[in-house]
DRENVOMAR-439042 format. One record per residue (C-alpha): chain; x, y, z; residue number from 1. Coordinates in steps of 0.25 Angstrom, whole numbers, plus 5000, padded with zeros to 4 digits. Example, Ala and Ser with C-alpha at 12.3 -4.5 7.8 and 13.67 -1.06 7.14 Angstrom:
residues 2
A|5049|4982|5031|1 .
A|5055|4996|5029|2 .
This chain:
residues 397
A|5426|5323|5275|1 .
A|5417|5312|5277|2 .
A|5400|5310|5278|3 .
A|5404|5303|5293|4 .
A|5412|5316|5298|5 .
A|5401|5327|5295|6 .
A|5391|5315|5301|7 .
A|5396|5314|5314|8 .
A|5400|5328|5315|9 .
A|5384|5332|5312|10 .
A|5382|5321|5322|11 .
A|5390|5329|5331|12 .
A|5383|5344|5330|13 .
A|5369|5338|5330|14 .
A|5374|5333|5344|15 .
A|5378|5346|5348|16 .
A|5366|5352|5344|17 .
A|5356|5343|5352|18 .
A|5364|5347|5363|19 .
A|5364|5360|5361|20 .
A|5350|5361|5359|21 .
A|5348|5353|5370|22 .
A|5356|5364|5378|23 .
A|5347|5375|5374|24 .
A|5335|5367|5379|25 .
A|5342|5367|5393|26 .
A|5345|5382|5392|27 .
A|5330|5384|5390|28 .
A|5327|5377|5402|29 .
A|5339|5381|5410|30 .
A|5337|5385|5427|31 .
A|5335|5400|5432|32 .
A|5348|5406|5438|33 .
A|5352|5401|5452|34 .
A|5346|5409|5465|35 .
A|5361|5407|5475|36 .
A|5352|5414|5485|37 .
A|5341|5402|5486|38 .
A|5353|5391|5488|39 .
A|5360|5386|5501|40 .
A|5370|5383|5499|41 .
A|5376|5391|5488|42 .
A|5386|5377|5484|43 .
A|5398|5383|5478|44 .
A|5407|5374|5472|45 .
A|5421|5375|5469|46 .
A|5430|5367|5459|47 .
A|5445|5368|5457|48 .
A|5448|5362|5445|49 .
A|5462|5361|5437|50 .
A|5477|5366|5439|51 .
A|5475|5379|5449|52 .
A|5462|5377|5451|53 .
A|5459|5371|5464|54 .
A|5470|5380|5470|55 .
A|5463|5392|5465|56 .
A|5448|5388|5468|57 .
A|5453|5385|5484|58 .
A|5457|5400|5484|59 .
A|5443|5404|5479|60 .
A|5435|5395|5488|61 .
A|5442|5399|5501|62 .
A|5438|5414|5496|63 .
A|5424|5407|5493|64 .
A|5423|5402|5507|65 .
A|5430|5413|5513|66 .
A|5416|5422|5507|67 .
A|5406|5414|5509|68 .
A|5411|5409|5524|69 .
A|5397|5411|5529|70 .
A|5389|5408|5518|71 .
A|5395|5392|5519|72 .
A|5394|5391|5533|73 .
A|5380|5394|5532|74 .
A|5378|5385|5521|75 .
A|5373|5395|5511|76 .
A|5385|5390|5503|77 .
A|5394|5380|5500|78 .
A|5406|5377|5492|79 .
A|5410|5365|5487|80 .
A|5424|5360|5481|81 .
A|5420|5351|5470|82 .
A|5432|5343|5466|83 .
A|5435|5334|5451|84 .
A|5435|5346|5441|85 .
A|5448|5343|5437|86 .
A|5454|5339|5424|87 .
A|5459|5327|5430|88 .
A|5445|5322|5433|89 .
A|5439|5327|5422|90 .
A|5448|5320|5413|91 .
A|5446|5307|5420|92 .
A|5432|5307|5415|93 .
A|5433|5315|5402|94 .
A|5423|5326|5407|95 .
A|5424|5340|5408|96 .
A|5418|5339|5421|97 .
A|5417|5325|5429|98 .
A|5402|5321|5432|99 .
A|5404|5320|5447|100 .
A|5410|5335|5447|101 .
A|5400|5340|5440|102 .
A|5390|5334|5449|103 .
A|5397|5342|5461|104 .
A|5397|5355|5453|105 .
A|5383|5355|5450|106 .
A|5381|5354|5465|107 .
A|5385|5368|5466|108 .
A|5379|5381|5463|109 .
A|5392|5389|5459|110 .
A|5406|5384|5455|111 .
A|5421|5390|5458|112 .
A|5430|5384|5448|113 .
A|5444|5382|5447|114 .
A|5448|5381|5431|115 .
A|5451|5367|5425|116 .
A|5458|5362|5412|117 .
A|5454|5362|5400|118 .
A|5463|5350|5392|119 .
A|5468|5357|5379|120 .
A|5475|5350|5368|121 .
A|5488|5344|5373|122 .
A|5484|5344|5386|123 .
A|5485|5330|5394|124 .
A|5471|5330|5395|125 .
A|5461|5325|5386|126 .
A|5451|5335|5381|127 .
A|5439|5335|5389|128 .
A|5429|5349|5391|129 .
A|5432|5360|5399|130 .
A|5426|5358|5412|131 .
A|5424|5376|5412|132 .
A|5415|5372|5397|133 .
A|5408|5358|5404|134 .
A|5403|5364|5417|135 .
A|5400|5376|5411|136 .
A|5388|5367|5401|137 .
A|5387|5357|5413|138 .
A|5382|5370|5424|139 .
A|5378|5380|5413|140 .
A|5386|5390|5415|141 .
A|5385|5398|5403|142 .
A|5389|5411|5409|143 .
A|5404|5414|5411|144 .
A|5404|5428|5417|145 .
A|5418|5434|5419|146 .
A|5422|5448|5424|147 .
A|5432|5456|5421|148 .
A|5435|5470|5428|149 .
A|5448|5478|5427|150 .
A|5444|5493|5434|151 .
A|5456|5499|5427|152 .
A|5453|5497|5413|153 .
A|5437|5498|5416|154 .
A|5435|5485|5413|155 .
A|5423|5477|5419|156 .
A|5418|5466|5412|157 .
A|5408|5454|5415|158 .
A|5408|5443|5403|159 .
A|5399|5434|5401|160 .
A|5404|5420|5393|161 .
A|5393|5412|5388|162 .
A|5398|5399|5393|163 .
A|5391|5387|5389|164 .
A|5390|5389|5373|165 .
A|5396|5396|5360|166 .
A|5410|5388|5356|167 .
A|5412|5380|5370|168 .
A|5401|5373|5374|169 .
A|5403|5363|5363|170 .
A|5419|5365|5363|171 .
A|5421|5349|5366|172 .
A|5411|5346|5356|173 .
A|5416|5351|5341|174 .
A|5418|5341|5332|175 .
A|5429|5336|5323|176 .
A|5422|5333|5309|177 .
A|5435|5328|5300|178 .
A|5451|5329|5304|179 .
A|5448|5344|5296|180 .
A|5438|5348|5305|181 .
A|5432|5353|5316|182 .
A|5420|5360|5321|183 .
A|5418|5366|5335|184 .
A|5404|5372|5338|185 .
A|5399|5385|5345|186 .
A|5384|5384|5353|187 .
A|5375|5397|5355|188 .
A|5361|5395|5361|189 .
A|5349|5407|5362|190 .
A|5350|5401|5376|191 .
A|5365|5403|5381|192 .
A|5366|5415|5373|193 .
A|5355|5423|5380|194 .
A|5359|5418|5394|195 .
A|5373|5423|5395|196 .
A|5369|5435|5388|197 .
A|5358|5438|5396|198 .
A|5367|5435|5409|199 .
A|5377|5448|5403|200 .
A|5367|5456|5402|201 .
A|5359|5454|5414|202 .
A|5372|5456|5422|203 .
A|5374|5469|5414|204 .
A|5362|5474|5418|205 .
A|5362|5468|5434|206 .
A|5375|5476|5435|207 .
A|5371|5489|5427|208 .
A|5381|5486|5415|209 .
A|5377|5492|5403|210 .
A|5384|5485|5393|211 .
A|5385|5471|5388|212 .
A|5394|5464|5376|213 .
A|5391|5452|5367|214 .
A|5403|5446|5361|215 .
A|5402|5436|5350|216 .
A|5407|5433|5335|217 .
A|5394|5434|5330|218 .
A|5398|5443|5315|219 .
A|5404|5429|5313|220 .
A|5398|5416|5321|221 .
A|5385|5419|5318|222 .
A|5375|5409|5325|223 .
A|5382|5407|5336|224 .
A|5387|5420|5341|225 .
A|5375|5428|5333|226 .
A|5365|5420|5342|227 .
A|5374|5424|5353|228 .
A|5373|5440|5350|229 .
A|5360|5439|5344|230 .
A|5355|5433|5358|231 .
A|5362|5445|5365|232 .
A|5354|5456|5356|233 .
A|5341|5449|5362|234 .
A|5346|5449|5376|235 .
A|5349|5463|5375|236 .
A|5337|5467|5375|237 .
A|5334|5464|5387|238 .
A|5342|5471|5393|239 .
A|5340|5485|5388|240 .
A|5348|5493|5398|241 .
A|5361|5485|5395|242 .
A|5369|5488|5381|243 .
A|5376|5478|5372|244 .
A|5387|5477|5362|245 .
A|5392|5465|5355|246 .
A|5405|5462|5351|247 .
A|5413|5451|5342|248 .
A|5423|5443|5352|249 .
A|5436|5446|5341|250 .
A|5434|5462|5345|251 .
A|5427|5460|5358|252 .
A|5443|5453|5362|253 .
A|5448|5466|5357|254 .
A|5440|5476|5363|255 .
A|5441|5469|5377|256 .
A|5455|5476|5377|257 .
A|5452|5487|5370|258 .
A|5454|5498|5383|259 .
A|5444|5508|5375|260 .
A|5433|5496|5374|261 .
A|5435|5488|5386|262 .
A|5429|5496|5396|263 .
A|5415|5496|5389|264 .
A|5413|5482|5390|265 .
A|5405|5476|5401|266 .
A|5396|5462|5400|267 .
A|5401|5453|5389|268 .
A|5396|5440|5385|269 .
A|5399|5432|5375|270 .
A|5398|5416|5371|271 .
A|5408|5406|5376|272 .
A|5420|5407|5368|273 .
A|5419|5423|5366|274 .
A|5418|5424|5381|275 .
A|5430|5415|5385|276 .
A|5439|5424|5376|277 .
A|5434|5439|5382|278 .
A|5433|5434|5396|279 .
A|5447|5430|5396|280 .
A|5452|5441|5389|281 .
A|5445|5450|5398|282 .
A|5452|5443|5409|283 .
A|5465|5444|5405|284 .
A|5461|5460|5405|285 .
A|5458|5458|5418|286 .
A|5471|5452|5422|287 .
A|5470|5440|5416|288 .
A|5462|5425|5419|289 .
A|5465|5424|5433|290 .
A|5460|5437|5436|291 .
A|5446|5433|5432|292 .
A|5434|5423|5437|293 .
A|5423|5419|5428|294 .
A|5408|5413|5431|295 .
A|5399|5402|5424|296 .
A|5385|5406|5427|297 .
A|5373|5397|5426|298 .
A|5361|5398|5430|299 .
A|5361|5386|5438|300 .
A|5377|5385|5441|301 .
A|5390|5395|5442|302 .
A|5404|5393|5441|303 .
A|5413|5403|5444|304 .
A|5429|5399|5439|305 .
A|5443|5405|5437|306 .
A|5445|5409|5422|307 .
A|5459|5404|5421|308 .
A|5464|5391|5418|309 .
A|5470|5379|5427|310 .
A|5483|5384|5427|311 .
A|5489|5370|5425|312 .
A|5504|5376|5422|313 .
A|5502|5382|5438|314 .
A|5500|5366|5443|315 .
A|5511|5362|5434|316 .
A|5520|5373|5439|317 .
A|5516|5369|5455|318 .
A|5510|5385|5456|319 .
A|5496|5384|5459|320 .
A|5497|5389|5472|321 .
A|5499|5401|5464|322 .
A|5487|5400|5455|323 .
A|5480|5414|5455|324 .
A|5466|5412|5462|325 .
A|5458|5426|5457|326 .
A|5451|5420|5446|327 .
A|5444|5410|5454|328 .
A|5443|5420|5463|329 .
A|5435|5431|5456|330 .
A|5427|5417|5452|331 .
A|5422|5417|5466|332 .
A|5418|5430|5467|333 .
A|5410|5429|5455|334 .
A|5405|5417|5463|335 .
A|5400|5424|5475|336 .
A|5394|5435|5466|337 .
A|5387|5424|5457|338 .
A|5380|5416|5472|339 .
A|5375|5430|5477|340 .
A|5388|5433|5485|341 .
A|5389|5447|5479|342 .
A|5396|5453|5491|343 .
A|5407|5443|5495|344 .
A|5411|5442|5478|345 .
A|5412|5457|5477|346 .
A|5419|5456|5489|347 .
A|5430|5445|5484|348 .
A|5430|5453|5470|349 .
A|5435|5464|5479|350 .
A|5445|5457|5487|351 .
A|5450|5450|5475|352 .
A|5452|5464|5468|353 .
A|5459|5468|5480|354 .
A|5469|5456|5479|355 .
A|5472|5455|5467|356 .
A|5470|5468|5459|357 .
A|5473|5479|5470|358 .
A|5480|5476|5482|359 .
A|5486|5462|5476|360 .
A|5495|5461|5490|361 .
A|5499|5447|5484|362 .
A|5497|5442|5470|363 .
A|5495|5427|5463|364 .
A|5504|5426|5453|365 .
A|5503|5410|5449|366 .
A|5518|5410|5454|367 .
A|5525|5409|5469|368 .
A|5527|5425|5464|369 .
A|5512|5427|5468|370 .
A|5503|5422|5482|371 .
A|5497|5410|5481|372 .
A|5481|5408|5478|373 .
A|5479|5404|5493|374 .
A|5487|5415|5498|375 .
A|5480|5425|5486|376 .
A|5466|5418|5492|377 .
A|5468|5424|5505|378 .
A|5474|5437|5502|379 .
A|5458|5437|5496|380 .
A|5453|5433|5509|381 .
A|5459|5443|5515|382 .
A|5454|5454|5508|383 .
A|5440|5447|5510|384 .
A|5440|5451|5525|385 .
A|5446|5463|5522|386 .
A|5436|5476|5527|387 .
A|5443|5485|5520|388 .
A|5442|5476|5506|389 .
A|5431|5485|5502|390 .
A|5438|5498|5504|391 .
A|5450|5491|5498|392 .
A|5444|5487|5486|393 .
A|5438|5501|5482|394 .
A|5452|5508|5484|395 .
A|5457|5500|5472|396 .
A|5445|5504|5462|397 .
């Protein structure tokens, strides 16, 4: 191996590390949480994306605007359609996000986000970011919070996925020191560590929960993951009231469908890559991607997204009429929740239940054997002005 490889890739780290410390800095100073009530108007801003994306979004935005009717004509809020966050666009400028689209979404308060494509190796794309992993360091969103409820097994979990560290944050950014190898690098700050499990817990103890679970690796990636459960063990103590365990991820996957286990868990967090794993395994428990929505939370911005992917092979087979909108949809009721809309998001959760749990009086199925999203959209609609949804909604629990 030669002196001018191991040069360059010291070169290389020392960058990163003046970035990273430069992060922290910015985490020291960073902005208190947003107060939605102080603003008018709330600007809601909506973005389709790739493959079935804008198909699914425009379902979830005429729910929106279907809720909050009132609230836009009196201008207490607004939603926008921000176009250009696709990977045609963000090819043609080699960024994960285009400069002019993320001008527009900083505009906004909240984001509703159809999914985009990620290139992958042979993919006719050339390998540019995520756009999910680049507005989630662009905004700050470092909290992914996902739910996951299935009455029947007595499952009700809220996740919360540190999202703008651990293994991704630098996922673009590894470096290739020889033809023999190569090193990728995992990030874990005091700061980003405390604030995610801080958010677990304070929503643990805002909702009466008595337990909360740490998951990490850390009997084997020692700095990284030990600074992460050793920041959890000092956040604890501050909150008395609220037990906690911590788990390793390779047992944590098991135990998650383990029916004598599953049950007990009830606020997990974990760093990036951990989370990513056990959120979508915990969907697929659920019923699988489509059936769940996720959030990015800041403390300046929100976005709020479908969990499954593009569904390019729907496009190329001409079916996204088809394309199942209830991911996107429990997305918007996170939404409403998260701007102080607590009574029309239980509400849709409700309705949505309703549809597509219990009465399921027509189905998506992706294929002409199911309804369409429009036709699934206002079969939600309908059970919106529905003054029995209420009554309805408890006979099934």
């Amino acid at each position: 191996m030669s002196e001018e490889n191991i040069k360059k890739a010291t070169e290389h780290f020392e960058k990163l590390v003046r970035e990273q410390l430069e992060r922290v800095e910015r985490m020291k100073t960073e902005p208190d949480w947003t107060d939605f009530s102080t603003l008018k108007p709330i600007i809601i801003g909506a973005c389709g994306g790739d493959g079935i994306g804008p198909e699914i979004t425009k379902h979830a935005v005429k729910i929106l605007n279907f809720l909050l009717e009132d609230e836009i004509k009196s201008g207490k809020v607004e939603v926008r359609m921000i176009e250009g966050l696709t990977i045609e666009n963000r090819v043609k400028v080699m960024k994960a996000i285009p400069d002019d689209v993320l001008e527009e979404l900083k505009k906004c308060y909240v984001i509703l986000k159809g999914p985009t494509t990620t290139p992958w190796k042979g993919s006719p794309w050339p390998n540019i970011e995520s756009a999910n992993v680049a507005m989630r360091r662009e905004l700050d969103l470092f909290a992914n919070v996902r739910p996951v409820r299935v009455p029947e097994k007595n499952i009700d979990w809220m996740f919360y996925r540190e999202n703008t560290e651990g293994a991704y944050v630098l996922g673009s950014k590894g470096v290739e020191v020889s033809d023999d190898l190569a090193i990728d690098f995992k990030v874990i700050t005091n700061q980003g560590s405390d604030r995610i499990i801080r958010a677990a817990f304070e929503y643990a103890k805002k909702n009466n929960i008595n337990k909360v679970t740490v998951v990490t690796k850390a009997n084997v990636v020692k700095k990284t993951d030990g600074k992460f459960l050793a920041i959890a063990e000092e956040v604890a103590k501050d909150y008395p009231e609220v037990e906690w365990d911590d788990w390793y991820i390779d047992i944590m996957t098991a135990k998650l469908i383990d029916p004598a286990r599953q049950s007990s868990f009830r606020v997990i967090t974990a760093p990036n890559l951990y989370g990513d794993i056990i959120t979508d395994e915990a969907a697929q428990i659920q019923g699988g991607l489509g059936t769940a929505g996720a959030a990015n939370i800041g403390k300046r911005y929100s976005m709020f997204e479908a969990v499954h992917g593009s569904g390019l092979r729907m496009v190329d087979e001409g079916r996204v009429q088809y394309a199942d909108p209830t991911s996107i949809i429990k997305a918007t009721a996170m939404l409403l929740n998260h701007i102080g809309f607590t009574a029309k998001a239980n509400k849709l959760d409700k309705a949505l239940d309703i549809c597509s749990q219990y009465e399921k009086r027509i189905t998506c199925t992706g294929r002409d054997t199911g309804c369409t999203g429009d036709e699934f959209a206002d079969y939600i609609n309908e059970t919106l002005i529905d003054l029995n949804l209420e009554e309805k909604w408890q006979s099934y629990q």
